[in-house]
C-alpha positions in Angstrom: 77.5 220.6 -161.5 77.2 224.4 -161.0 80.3 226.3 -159.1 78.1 226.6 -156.0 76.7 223.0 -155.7 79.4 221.8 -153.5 78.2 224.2 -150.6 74.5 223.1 -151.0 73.7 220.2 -148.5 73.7 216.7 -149.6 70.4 214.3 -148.8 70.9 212.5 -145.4 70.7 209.1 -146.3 69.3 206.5 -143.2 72.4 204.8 -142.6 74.0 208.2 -141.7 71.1 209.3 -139.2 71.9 205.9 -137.5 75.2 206.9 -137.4 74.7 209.9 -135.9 72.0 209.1 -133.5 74.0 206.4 -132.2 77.7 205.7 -132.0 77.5 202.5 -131.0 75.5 201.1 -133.5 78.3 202.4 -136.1 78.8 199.5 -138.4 82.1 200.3 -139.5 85.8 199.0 -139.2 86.4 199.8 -135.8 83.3 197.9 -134.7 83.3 195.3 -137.0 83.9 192.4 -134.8 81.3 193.4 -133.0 79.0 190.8 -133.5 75.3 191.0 -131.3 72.5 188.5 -131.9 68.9 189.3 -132.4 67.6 185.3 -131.1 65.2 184.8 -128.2 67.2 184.3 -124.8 65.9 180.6 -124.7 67.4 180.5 -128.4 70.7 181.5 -127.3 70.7 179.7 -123.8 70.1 176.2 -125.6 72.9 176.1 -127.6 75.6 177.7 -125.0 74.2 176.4 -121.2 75.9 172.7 -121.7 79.1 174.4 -122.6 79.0 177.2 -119.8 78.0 175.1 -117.1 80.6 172.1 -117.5 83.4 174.9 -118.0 81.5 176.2 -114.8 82.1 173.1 -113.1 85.6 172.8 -114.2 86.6 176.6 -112.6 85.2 175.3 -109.2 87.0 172.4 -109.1 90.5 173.9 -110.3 90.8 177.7 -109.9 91.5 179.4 -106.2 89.6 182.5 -107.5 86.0 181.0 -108.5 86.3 178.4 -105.0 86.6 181.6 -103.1 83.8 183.3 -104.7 81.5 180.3 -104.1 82.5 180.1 -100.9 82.2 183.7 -100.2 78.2 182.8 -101.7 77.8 180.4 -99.0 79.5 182.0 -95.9 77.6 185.9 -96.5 74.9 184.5 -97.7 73.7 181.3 -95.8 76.0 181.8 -92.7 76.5 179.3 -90.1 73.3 179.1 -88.8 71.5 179.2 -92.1 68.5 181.3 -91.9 66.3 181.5 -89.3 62.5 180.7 -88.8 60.6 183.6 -87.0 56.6 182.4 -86.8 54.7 185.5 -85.6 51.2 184.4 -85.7 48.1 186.1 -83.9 45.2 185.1 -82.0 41.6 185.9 -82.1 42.6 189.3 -80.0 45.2 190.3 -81.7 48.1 188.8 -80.0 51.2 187.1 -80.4 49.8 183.3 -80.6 53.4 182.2 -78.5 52.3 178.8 -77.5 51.8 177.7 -81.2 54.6 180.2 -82.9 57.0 178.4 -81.0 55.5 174.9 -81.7 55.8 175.5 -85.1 59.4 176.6 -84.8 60.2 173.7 -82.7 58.5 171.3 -84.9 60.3 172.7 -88.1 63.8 173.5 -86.5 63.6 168.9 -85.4 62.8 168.4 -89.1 65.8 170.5 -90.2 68.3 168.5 -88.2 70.7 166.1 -90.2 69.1 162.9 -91.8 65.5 164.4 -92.1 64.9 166.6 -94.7 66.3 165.3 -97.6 65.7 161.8 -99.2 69.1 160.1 -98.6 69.6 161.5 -95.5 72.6 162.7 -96.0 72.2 166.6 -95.1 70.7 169.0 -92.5 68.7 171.6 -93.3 71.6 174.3 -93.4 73.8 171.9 -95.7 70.6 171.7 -97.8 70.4 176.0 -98.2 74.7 176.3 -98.7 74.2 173.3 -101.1 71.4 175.2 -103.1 73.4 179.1 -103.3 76.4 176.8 -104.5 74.5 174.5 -107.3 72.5 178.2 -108.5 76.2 180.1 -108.7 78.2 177.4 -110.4 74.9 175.7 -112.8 72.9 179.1 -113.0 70.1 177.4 -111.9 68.6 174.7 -109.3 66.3 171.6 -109.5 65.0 170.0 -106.6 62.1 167.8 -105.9 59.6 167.8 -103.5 58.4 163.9 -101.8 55.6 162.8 -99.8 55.9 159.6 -97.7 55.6 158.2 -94.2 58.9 157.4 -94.3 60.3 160.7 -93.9 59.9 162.7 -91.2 56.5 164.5 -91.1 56.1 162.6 -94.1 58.1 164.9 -96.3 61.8 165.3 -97.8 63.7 167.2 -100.7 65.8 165.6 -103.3 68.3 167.6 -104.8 68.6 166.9 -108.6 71.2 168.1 -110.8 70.6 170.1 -114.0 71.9 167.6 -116.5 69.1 165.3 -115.8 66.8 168.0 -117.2 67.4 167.7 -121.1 68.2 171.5 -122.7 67.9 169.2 -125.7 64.4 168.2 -125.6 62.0 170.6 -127.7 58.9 169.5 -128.4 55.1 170.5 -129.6 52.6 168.9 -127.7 48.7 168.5 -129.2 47.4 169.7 -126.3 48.5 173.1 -127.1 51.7 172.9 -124.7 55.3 172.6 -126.0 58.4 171.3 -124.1 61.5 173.7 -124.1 64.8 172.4 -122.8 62.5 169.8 -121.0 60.5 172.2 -119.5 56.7 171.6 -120.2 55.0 174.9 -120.8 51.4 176.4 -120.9 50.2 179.5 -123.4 51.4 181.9 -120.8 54.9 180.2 -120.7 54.0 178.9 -117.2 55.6 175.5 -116.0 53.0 172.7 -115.8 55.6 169.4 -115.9 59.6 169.0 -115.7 61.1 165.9 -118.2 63.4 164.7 -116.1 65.5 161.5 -116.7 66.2 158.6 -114.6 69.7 158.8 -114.0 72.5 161.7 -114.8 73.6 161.3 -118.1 77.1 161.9 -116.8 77.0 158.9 -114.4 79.7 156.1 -114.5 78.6 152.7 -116.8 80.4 150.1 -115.1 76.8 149.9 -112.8 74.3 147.4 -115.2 71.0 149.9 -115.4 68.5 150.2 -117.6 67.8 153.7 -119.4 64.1 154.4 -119.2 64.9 157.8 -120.6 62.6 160.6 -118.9 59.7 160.7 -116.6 57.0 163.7 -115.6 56.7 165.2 -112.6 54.2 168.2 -112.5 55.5 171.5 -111.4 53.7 171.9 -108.1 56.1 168.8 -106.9 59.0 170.9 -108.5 61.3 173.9 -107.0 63.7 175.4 -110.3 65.6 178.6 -109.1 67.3 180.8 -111.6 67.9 184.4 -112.0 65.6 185.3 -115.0 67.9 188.1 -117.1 65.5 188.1 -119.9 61.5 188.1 -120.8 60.7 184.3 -121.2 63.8 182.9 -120.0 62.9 179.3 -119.3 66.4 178.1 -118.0 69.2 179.7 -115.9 73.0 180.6 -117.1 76.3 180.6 -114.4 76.8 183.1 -112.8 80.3 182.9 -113.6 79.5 183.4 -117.4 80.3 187.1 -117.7 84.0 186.3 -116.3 84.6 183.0 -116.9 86.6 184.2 -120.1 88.4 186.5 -118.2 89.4 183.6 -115.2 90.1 181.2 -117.6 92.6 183.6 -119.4 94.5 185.1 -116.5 94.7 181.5 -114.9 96.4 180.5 -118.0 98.4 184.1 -118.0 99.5 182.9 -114.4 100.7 179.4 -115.5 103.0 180.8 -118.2 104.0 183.9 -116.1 105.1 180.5 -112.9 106.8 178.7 -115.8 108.4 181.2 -116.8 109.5 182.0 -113.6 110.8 178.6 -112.8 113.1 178.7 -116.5 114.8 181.9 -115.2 115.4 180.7 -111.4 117.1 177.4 -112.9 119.5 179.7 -115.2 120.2 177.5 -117.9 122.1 178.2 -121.4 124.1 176.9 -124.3 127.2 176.0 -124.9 128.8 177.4 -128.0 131.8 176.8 -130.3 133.0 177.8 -133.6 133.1 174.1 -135.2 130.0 173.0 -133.3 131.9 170.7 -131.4 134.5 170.0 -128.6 131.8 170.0 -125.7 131.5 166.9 -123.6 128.4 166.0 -122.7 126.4 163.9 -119.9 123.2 163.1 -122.4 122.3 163.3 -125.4 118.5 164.1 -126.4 118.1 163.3 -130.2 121.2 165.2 -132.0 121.4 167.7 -129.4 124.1 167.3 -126.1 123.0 167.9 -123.1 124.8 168.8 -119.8 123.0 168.4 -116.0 124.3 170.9 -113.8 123.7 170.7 -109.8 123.3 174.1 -107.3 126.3 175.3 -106.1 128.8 173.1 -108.9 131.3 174.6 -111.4 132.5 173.2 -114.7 135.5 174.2 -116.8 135.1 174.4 -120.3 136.8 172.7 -123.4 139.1 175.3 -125.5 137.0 177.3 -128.4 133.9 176.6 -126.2 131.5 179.4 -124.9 128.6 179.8 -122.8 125.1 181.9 -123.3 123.2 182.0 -120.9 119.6 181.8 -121.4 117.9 184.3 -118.7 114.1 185.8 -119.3 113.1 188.8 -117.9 109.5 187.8 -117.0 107.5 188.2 -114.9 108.6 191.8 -114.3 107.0 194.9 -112.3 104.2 194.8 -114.9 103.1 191.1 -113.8 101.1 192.5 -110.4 99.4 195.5 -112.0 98.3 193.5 -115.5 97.2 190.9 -112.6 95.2 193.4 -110.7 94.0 194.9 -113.2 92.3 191.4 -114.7 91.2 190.2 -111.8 89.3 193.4 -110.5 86.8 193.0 -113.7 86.7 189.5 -112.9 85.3 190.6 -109.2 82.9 193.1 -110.5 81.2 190.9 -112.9 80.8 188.1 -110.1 79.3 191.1 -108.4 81.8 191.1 -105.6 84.5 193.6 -104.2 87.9 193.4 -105.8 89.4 193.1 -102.0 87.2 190.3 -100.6 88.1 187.8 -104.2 91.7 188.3 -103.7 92.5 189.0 -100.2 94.1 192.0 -100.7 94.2 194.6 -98.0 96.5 196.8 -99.2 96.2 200.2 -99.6 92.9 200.2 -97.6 91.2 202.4 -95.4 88.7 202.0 -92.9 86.8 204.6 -95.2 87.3 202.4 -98.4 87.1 199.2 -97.4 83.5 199.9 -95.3 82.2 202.1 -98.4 82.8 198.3 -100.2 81.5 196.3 -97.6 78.5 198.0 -97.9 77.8 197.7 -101.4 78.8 194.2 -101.4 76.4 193.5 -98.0 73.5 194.8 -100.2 73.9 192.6 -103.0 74.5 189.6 -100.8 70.5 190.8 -99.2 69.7 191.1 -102.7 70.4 187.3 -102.9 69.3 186.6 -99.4 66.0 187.4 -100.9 66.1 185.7 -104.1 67.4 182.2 -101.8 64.5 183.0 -99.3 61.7 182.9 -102.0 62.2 180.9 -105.0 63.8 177.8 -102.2 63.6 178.5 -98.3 60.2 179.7 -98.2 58.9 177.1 -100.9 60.1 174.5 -98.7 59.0 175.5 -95.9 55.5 176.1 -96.9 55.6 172.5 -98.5 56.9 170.9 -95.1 54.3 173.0 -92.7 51.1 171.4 -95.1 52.6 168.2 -95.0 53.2 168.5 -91.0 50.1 169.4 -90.3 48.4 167.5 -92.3 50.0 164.6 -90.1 49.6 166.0 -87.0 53.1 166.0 -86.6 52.8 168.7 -83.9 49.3 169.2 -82.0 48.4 172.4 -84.8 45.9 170.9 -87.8 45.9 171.7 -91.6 43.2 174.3 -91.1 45.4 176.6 -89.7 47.6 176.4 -92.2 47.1 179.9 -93.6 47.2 181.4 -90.1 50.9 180.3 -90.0 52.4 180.3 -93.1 51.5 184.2 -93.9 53.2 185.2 -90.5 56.3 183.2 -90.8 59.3 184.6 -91.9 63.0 184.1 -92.3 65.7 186.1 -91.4 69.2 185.9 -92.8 72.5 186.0 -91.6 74.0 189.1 -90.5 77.4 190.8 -90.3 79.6 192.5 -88.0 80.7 195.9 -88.5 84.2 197.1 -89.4 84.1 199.2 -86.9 81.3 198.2 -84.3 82.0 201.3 -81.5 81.0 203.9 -84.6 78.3 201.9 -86.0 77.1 200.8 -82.2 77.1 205.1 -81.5 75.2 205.7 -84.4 72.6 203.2 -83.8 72.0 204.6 -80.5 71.5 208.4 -82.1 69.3 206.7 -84.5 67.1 205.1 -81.6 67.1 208.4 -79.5 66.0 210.7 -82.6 63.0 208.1 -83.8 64.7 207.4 -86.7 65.8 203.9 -86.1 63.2 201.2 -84.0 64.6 198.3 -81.8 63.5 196.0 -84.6 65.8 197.6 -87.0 68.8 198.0 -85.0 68.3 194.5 -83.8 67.9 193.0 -87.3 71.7 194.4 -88.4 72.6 192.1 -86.0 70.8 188.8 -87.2 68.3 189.2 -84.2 64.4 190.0 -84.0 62.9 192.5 -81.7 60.7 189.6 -79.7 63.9 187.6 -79.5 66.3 190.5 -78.4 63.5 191.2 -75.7 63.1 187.6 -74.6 67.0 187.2 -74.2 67.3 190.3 -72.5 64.8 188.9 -69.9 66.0 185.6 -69.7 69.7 187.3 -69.1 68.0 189.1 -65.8 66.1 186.3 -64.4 69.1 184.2 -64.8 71.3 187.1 -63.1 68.7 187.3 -59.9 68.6 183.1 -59.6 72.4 183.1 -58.9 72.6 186.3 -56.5 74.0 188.9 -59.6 73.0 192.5 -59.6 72.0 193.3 -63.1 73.7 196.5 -63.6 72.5 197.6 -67.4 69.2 198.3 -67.7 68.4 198.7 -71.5 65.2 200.8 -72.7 64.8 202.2 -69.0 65.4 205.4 -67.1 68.9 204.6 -66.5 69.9 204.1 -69.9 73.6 204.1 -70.1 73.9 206.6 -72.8 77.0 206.6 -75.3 77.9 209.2 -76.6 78.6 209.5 -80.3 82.2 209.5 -81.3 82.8 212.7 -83.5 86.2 212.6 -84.1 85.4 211.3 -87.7 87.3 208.6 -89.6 90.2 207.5 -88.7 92.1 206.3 -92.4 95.1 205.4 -90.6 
């Protein structure tokens, strides 16, 4: 080696351009228990989804935390009222078809009613939707099927099956060219053509005598499976909770020890001490050890030689709320929630802060409004209006099926403002300027344009039949204008 080799460069070797390109695909001690696998999603779904939904199932039942957030799903994103039919169909002119738009609302709105539109009668239609958005959160994904008989009204129903009956287990190549994954029949294109699905859950209690008949087919037009597809090819869903069920399961068990704890300190106990190990009088005796019961509020003089330690730990201490906090606000941001509507915790808020997160959190609750509407609400409904009209069930036949179902829609639940003076002010700028219309003013509201309208004129009609003068005259000359508050936030 010649005395100016060590300042010539060395060959880059790959390894290092890797390195270099990319810290975090560094290989080395620091990252060395970070392990990543390279397997198909269906490859790492079928060996986990078992596992994650039953621990799933087990969070919902026992931690206050994950039966908020479910119940958060179901109150922001079905509502009371569920959501709404709105049938907007046109005539050979051009114009609202009103006579049949509101047949076909009517029609549907008696089918949703409780004890029609599932098979054991046992839900309405809005238990039905909050019954779906809780079975996709909790299982990651939702099975129901669709029946056809005169026995149910308008000769069609819903039965709600649970995941479990749908084998992840059963893989399978087919000599048709199809293959079965996780019980899933699939085409070349990966598209559904059949569900296995077996005859009873395979969870169900035994002392009932029945005979396993294992799995039957149902084709996939007679089948609705929601899931949020994370991955190309997915062919089954994952919780929701998956990202933070680690995390929940953790700090719940943090919480238990941190309450134990707790309870040791508040009780005060100790031990009695003595130089020969004896010379203390005791009430019990557990094993070799005496033991002395002490009541609230009692004092007990001690034999000579004998001393007393007490036994006192610290925790939980000022670090107990923030280490808390601290957990449970990545907990809320992988559930895709705001850290203040999980825990109930208003403090420290602003009106500034806590609408900036109500509005982030309102969009990803219409983000699922949207998922709910089209992979179950709409599929549903499409399935009922054939089967209605094919009966007849309302005066409006089967050839006019296409004429409805592309101009009905459904609108979902809204919410009230934090503060609804500001947000009403600003509307009203919006409208005057022609940047806002009366349909989307209206629709922030959980209304539609027609039916704001309609409402409005029924109000009047109903005003002039009892002797009222109408004073508000909205859209008119005489609009009674508001005038935008300037003042700005108030953070107090």
């Amino acid at each position: 080696m010649g005395i100016f080799d060590r300042w010539l460069k060395k060959p880059v070797t790959k390894q290092q351009t890797v390195r270099r390109s990319y810290q975090a695909a560094n290989t080395g001690r620091l990252f060395a228990d970070f392990k990543a696998s390279d397997s198909s999603v269906d490859k790492e779904i079928e060996g986990a989804l078992k596992i994650l939904r039953n621990r799933s199932r087990d969070l919902a039942r026992n931690n206050e935390y994950v039966k908020r957030y479910l119940n958060l799903m179901k109150t922001n994103i079905i509502g009371q009222n569920g959501f709404t039919l709105q049938v907007k169909a046109v005539d050979s002119v051009g114009k609202l078809d009103m006579t049949g738009n509101q047949a076909t609302e009517d029609a549907f709105n008696s089918w949703a009613k409780l004890g029609n539109c599932t098979v054991d009668g046992k839900l309405s239609w809005i238990d039905a939707q909050k019954l779906a958005i809780e079975t996709i959160a909790r299982d990651g994904e939702l099975f129901i099927i669709k029946h056809r008989a005169t026995a149910f009204k308008d000769s069609f129903a819903i039965e709600f099956i649970e995941a479990d009956q749908i084998d992840e287990k059963k893989n399978e190549k087919l000599a048709d060219g199809n293959e079965i994954r996780m019980g899933i029949e699939l085409d070349k294109f990966r598209r559904p053509i059949a569900y296995h699905i077996k005859t009873h859950h395979p969870g169900d209690y035994t002392h009932t005598s029945f005979t396993d008949k294992g799995t039957i087919r149902i084709p996939a037009s007679r089948v609705i499976h929601a899931f949020l597809s994370l991955r190309a090819g997915q062919t089954r869903g994952e919780p929701w909770l998956t990202p933070s069920m680690s995390a929940i399961k953790q700090l719940d068990a943090f919480r238990e020890a941190a309450i134990i704890n707790a309870r040791i300190g508040a009780s005060k106990m100790g031990f009695f001490t003595s130089p020969a190990g004896d010379g203390f009088v005791a009430d019990d005796v557990e094993g070799q050890v005496p033991i002395m019961s002490v009541e609230p509020g009692t004092m007990h003089q001690l034999p000579a030689g004998v001393g007393f330690e007490t036994f006192d730990p610290a925790f939980p201490a000022n670090e107990f709320d923030m280490f808390h906090k601290a957990v449970l606000k990545g907990i809320a941001s992988g559930l895709g929630i705001s850290y203040t509507a999980l825990s109930n915790d208003l403090e420290a808020t602003s009106y500034s802060s806590i609408r900036q997160g109500a509005l982030e959190e309102r969009d990803y609750y219409r983000d699922i409004q949207c998922f709910i509407t089209e992979h179950f609400v709409r599929p549903v409904f499409d399935a009922w209006l054939s089967s209605a009209m094919e009966m007849n069930t309302f005066g409006i036949p089967v050839a006019q099926y296409n004429r409805f179902s592309s101009k009905s829609y459904f609108r979902g639940k809204a919410w009230n403002w934090i503060d609804p003076l500001k947000e009403m002010n600003a509307a009203v700028v919006g409208l005057k300027n022609g940047i806002l219309s009366i349909e989307d003013v209206a629709s922030q509201y959980g209304k539609d344009a027609e039916e704001l309208m309609a409402q409005i004129q029924r109000d009047k009609a109903l005003a002039e039949q009892f002797g009222i003068k109408y004073a508000l005259e909205p859209y008119g000359a005489t609009f009674a204008q508001i005038e935008p508050d300037m003042s700005g936030d108030n953070d107090e």
